[in-house]
N, C-alpha and C positions, 0 to 999 in steps of 0.2 A: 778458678782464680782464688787465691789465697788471701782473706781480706785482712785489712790493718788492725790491729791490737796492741793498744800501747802494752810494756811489756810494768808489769806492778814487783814494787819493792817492798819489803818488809824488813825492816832492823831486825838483826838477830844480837843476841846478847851472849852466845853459845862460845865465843872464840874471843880471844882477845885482839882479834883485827877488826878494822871497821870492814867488814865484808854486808853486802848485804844480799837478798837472796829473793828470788820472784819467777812466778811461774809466767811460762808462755805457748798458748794455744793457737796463735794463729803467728803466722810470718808475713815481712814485709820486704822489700829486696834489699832496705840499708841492713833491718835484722839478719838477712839471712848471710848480707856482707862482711857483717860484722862479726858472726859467730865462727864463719869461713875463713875468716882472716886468724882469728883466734885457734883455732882447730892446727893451722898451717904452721904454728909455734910450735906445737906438741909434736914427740918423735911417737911412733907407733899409728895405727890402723884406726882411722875414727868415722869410715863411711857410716857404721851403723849409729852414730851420734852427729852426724852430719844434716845440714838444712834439706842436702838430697834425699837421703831418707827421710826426714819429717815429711816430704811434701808425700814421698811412695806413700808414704801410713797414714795422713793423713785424707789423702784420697782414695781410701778402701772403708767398705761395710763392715768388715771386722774390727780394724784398729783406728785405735784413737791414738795419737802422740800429744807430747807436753813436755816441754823443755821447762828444767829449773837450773835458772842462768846467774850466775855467783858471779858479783861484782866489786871492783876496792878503786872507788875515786872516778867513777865511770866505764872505768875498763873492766871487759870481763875475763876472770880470772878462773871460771873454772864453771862449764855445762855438765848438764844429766839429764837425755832425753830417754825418756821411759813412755812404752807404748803398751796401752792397754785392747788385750785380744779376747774376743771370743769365737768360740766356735757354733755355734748354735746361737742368732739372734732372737727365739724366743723367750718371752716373758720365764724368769725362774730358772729356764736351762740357761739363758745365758749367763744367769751368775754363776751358775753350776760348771759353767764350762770355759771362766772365765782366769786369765792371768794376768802379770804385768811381766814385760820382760824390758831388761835395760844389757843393751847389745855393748860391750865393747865400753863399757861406761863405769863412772866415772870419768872426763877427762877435764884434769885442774892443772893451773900452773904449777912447773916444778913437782907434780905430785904431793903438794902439802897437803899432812892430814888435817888441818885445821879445817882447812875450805872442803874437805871430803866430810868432815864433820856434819860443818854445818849446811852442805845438798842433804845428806843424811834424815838430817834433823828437821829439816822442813821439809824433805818426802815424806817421814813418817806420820807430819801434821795433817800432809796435803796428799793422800797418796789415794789411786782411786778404789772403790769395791771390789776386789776382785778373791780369788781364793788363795792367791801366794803371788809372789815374787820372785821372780830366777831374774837373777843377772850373770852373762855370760860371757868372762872374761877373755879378752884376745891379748892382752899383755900382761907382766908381770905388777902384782898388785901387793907386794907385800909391807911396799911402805906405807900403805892404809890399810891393812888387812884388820888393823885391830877396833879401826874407826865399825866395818861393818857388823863384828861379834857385838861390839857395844850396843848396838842397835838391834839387836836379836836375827842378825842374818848366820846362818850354820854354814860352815866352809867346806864344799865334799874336792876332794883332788877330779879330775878330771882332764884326760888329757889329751893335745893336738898334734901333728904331726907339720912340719915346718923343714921348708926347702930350698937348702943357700940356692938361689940362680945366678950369683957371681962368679961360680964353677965352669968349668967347660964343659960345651956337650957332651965330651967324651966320658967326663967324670958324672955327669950327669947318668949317661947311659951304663958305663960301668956299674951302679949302685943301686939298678933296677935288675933284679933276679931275673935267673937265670930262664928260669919258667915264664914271663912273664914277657922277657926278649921273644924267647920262641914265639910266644902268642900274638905278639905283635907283627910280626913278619907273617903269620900265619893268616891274620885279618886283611894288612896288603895282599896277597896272593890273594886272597876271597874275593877281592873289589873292594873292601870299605873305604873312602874314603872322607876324611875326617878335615874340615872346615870351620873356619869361623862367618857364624851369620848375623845376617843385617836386615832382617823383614821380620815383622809381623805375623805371616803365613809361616814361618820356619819356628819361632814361638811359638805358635799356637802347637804345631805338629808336634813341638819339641813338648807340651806341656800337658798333649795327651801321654807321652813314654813315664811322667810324673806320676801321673794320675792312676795309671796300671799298678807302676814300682810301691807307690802309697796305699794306696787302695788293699794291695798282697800284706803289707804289710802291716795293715791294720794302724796306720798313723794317721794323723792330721798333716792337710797341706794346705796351704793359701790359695785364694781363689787364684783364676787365668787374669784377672785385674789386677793383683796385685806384681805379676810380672810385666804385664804392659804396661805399669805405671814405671816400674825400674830401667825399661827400655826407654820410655819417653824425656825421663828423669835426666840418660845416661848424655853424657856428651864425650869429647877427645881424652880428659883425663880424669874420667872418674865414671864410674855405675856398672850398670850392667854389659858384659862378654859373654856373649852363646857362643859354644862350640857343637861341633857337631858330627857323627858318624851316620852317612849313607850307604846305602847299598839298592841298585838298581833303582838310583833316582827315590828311594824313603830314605828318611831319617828313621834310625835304629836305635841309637843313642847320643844324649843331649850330657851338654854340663852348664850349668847356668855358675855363671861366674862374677864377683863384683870386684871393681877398680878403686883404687882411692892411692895417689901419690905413686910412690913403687912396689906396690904389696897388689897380688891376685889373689883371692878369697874365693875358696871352691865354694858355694852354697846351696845350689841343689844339682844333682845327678841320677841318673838311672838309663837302663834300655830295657827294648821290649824282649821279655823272657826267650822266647821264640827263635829270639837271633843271638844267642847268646853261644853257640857253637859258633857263629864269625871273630868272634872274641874282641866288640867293639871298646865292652869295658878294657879290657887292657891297650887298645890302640889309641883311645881318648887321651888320658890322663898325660901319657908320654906325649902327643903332641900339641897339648895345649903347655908343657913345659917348654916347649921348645917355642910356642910357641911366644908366649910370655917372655925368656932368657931374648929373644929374637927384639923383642919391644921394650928392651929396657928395664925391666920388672926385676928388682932383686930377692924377692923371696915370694914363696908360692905358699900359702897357708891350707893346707889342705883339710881341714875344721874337723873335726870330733873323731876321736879314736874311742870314746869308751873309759872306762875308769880303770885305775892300776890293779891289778892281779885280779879281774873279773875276764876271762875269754870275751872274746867281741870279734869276729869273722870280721866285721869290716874294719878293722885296726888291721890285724892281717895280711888284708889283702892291700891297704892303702902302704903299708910298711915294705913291700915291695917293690916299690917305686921310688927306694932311698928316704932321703930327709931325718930330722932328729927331733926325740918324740918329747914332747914339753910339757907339764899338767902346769898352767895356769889356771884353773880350776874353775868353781862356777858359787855363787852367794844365793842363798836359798830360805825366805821365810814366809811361813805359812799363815796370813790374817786369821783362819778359822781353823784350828790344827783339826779340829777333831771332822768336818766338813770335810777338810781336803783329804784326808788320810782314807776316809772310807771311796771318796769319789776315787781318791789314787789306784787302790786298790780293787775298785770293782773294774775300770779301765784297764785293768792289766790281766784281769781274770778272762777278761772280754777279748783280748786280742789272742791270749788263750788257744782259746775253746772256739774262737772262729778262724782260724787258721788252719 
């Protein structure tokens, strides 16, 4: 249960509107009414600044959320819900292993830089201990681009791959290579076949195929609670969509997917190494678009390709499945430069030399 907290305002002096500006750590159901109502203005993608995600992150060991909610005359005019992680809840590593990330954020009326200002300007006051700050943009941000420089954030290009589903299937399928048809037909003919689920138990199965794919790769993943909290979260139009490739009664590979309006959001993915001559990676992707185009969903955001003119295999391979490739890019500053930079780096040395 989500307990009541009135939400605290502070005048700011920073802009020449009367906006004013205040953190919020707990929700209540008019709050959450009323941010949802606000959200439902704005065109673009804002489950990950949505009351649905505060409550996922708020009900996890790792993350903390906190909303700072920008207001003119009672109405609010523009959220920034920023969630602080760690990965190591021990004393010292957890500051060590600590970020802030703000998903999909910024979102203000109209886009005004004034009101991006001043969220800015009172995160900076109010912002928690962590080692940096990424924030990672799902829409084009360039009529505030220059509010975040001001603020000491570094802009790196960074870019996604984005998929009309207004299209026909046929045009759909046409823009999926050549190779990757065959493969698909190839995974039919094996048995895979590939579903969307609705249990708990298919979760779970689905989120040992993570833990392998993560684990090889030497990354960080969220606990199995922070997806059963996305699942419980999910309701008819919005949260969490598992899909899912079987073969002889297993799950082989999972895509975990979120909803918000008519946008599907790939967010996590993988299968077990093992099965990967079934070729469920490529029989997924294609029909959770079909399956998506089928429910209304007009664009498929298929999340991180990698950065421009660096190789990155999963750009790649995601590029042949059509769509057009977009750098809305990501805002990046570091509390302790000199702290994060050697943490940075010895992390990277480490996935390395264990690999």
């Amino acid at each position: 249960m989500i307990s009541e907290q009135p939400i605290r305002l502070a005048e700011m002096s920073t802009t020449s509107e009367p906006y004013q500006f205040g953190t919020l750590t707990h929700l209540t159901p008019e709050l959450e009414r009323t941010i949802s109502a606000f959200l439902e203005t704005c065109p673009g993608f804002h489950y990950f600044q949505s009351p649905r995600f505060f409550s996922v992150c708020y009900s996890s060991k790792t993350l903390t959320p906190c909303y700072i909610i920008a207001r003119q005359q009672l109405a609010i005019v523009g959220v920034l819900l920023y969630v602080k992680q760690v990965q190591i809840t021990l004393p010292v590593a957890s500051f060590l292993s600590s970020r802030t990330l703000i998903l999909g954020g910024p979102v203000v009326h109209n886009n005004l830089p004034a009101i991006v200002d001043g969220l800015l300007h009172f995160y900076q006051n109010n912002c928690p201990a962590t080692l940096y700050t990424q924030v990672r943009n799902l829409s084009d941000t360039s009529a505030y681009k220059d509010e975040f420089i001001r603020y000491g954030f570094a802009y790196d290009d960074h870019l996604t791959i984005l998929i009309d589903l207004t299209r026909s299937e046929t045009e759909l399928w046409q823009d999926v290579s050549t190779k990757r048809r065959n493969q698909i037909r190839r995974a039919e003919k094996e048995g895979c076949i590939a579903e969307k689920q609705d249990s708990l138990p298919a979760l779970r199965a689905s989120y040992s195929i993570l833990e392998e794919v993560y684990q090889r790769a030497r990354l960080p993943l969220p606990d199995v609670g922070h997806f059963e909290s996305l699942y419980q979260q999910a309701d008819d139009h919005s949260g969490l969509r598992l899909f899912t490739v079987s073969w002889q009664g297993e799950i082989i590979a999972c895509m975990f997917c979120l909803a918000h309006g008519n946008v599907l959001f790939d967010y996590y993915a993988g299968a077990y190494s093992r099965h990967y001559k079934k070729y469920p990676n490529d029989l997924l992707p294609w029909w959770v678009l079909r399956w998506a185009k089928e429910n209304d969903f007009v664009r498929f955001d298929f999340g991180g390709a990698g950065k421009p003119g660096i190789p990155y295999g999963v750009r790649d391979y995601k590029k042949q499945f059509g769509g057009e490739l977009v750098s809305y890019g990501r805002y990046e500053r570091a509390h302790y430069p000199h702290t994060f930079s050697v943490i940075r780096n010895a992390f990277t040395l480490w996935q390395r030399f264990t690999r």
